[in-house]
C-alpha positions as CSV (number, residue, x, y, z in Angstrom):
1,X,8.7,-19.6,6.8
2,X,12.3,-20.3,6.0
3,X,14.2,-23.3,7.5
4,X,16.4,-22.6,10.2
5,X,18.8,-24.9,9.2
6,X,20.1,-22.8,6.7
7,X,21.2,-19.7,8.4
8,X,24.6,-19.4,9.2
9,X,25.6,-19.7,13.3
10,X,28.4,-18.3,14.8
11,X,31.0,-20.8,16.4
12,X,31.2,-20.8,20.1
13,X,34.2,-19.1,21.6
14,X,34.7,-23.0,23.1
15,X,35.5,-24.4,19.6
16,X,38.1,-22.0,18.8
17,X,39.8,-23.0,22.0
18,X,39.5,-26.4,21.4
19,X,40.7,-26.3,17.5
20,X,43.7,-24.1,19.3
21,X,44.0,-27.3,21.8
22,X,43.8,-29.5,19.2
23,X,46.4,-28.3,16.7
24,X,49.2,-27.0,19.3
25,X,51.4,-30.2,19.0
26,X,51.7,-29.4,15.4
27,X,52.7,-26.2,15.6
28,X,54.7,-27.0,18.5
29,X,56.4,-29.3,15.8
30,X,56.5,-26.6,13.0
31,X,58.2,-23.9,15.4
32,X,61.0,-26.2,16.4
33,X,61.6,-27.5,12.6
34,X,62.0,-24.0,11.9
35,X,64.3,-23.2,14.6
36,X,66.1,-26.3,13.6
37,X,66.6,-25.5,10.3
38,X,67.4,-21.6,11.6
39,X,70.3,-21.8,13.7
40,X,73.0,-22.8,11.2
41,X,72.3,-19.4,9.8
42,X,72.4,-17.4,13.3
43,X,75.5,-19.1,14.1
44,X,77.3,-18.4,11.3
45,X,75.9,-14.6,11.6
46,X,76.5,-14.8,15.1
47,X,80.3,-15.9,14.5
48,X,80.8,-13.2,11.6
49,X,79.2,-10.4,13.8
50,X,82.1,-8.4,14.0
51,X,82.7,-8.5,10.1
52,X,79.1,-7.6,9.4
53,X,79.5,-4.5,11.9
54,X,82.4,-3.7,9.9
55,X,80.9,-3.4,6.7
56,X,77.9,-1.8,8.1
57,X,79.3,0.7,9.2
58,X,82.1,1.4,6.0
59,X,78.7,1.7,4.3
60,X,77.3,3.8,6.7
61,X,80.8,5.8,6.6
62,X,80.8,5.8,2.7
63,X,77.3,7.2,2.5
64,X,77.7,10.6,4.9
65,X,80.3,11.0,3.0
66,X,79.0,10.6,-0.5
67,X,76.1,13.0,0.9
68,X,78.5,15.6,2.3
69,X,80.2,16.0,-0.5
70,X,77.9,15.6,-3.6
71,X,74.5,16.4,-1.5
72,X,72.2,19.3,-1.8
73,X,74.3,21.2,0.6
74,X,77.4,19.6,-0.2
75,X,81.4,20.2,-0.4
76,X,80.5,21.0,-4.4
77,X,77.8,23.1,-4.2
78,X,79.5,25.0,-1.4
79,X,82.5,25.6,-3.6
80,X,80.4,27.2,-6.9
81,X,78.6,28.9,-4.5
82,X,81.5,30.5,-3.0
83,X,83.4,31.0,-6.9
84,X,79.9,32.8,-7.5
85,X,80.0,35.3,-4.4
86,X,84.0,36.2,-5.1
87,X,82.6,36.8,-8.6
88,X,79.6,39.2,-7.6
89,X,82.3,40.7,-4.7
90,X,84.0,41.4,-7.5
91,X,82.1,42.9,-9.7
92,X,79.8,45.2,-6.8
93,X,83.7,46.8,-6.1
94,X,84.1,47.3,-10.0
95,X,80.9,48.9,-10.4
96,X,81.0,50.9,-7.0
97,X,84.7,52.0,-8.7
98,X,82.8,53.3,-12.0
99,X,79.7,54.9,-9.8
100,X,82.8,57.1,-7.8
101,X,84.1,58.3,-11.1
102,X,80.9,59.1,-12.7
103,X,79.7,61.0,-9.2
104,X,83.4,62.7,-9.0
105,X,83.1,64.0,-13.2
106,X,79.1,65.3,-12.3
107,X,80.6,67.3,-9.3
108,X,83.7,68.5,-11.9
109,X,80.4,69.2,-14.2
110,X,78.9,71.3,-11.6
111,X,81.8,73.2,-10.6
112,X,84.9,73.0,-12.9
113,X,84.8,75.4,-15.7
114,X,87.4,73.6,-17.4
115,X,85.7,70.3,-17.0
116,X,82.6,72.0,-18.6
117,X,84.5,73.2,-21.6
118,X,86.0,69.7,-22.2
119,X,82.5,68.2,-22.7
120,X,81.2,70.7,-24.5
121,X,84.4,70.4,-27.1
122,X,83.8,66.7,-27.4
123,X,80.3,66.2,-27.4
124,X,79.0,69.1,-29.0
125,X,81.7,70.4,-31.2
126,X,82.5,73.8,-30.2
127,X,85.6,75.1,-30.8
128,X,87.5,78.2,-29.9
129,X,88.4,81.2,-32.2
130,X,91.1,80.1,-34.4
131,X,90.8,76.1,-33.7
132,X,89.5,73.7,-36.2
133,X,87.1,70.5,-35.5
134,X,88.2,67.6,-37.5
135,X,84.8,65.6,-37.6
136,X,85.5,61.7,-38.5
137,X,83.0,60.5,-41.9
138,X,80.8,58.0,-40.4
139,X,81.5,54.4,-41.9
140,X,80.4,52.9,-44.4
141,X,77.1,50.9,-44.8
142,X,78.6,47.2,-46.3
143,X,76.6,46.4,-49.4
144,X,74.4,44.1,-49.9
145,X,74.8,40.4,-51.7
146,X,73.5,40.4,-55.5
147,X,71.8,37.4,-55.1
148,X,70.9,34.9,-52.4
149,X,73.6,32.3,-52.4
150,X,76.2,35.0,-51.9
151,X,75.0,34.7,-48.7
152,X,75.8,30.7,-48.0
């Protein structure tokens, strides 16, 4: 059988009251040391209270208004968004402009016999008794270099 000397026992709640008894002068003595040494420091920030508001708040100030004007949702990012809408504004009325004149030369397709006659002149070559068609020769193909470094 083991010895019972050698297990472990728990300490009584009494001797943690009494070590707390026991060592309360010293940190009675540590606490006001501290506070001692301590209140140089929150007098002086005491005393400068309204100069530390101050500057926390130009901080404060200087920060919304870093973030309002370079933040995700900012002054700048408003403004290219904006220059982009005027742009696609812009361009919807251009094309909206070219889809009237393409639907106003189908109708003139559909109905006018003179608009008919006109396309058919240009795009297929027809021509009237008595008219010539002057067809353009198609250009050119350039030619190609001799050699490689013709190229450079």
């Amino acid at each position: 059988m083991k010895s019972l000397s050698k297990i472990t026992r728990f300490p009584r709640p009494e001797d943690g009251l009494r070590a707390m008894v026991d060592h309360a002068p010293q940190a009675e003595a540590f606490a006001a040391s501290w506070i001692e040494r301590m209140r140089p420091l929150a007098v002086r920030i005491y005393a400068l209270r309204r100069r530390i508001a101050t500057i926390a708040v130009t901080v404060l100030a200087a920060s919304l208004f870093v973030h309002v004007m370079f933040g995700a949702n900012g002054m700048v990012v408003y403004r290219q968004k904006r220059a982009e809408y005027e742009a696609l504004r812009k361009q919807n009325v251009q094309v909206q402009q070219e889809n009237d004149r393409y639907t106003q030369q189908i109708q003139g397709l559909k109905s006018d016999t003179k608009s008919i006659e006109k396309e058919a002149r240009e795009q297929l070559g027809y021509a009237k008794p008595g008219e010539y068609v002057y067809v353009a020769p198609a250009p050119a193909k350039p030619t190609p270099p001799a050699n490689h470094t013709a190229k450079k």
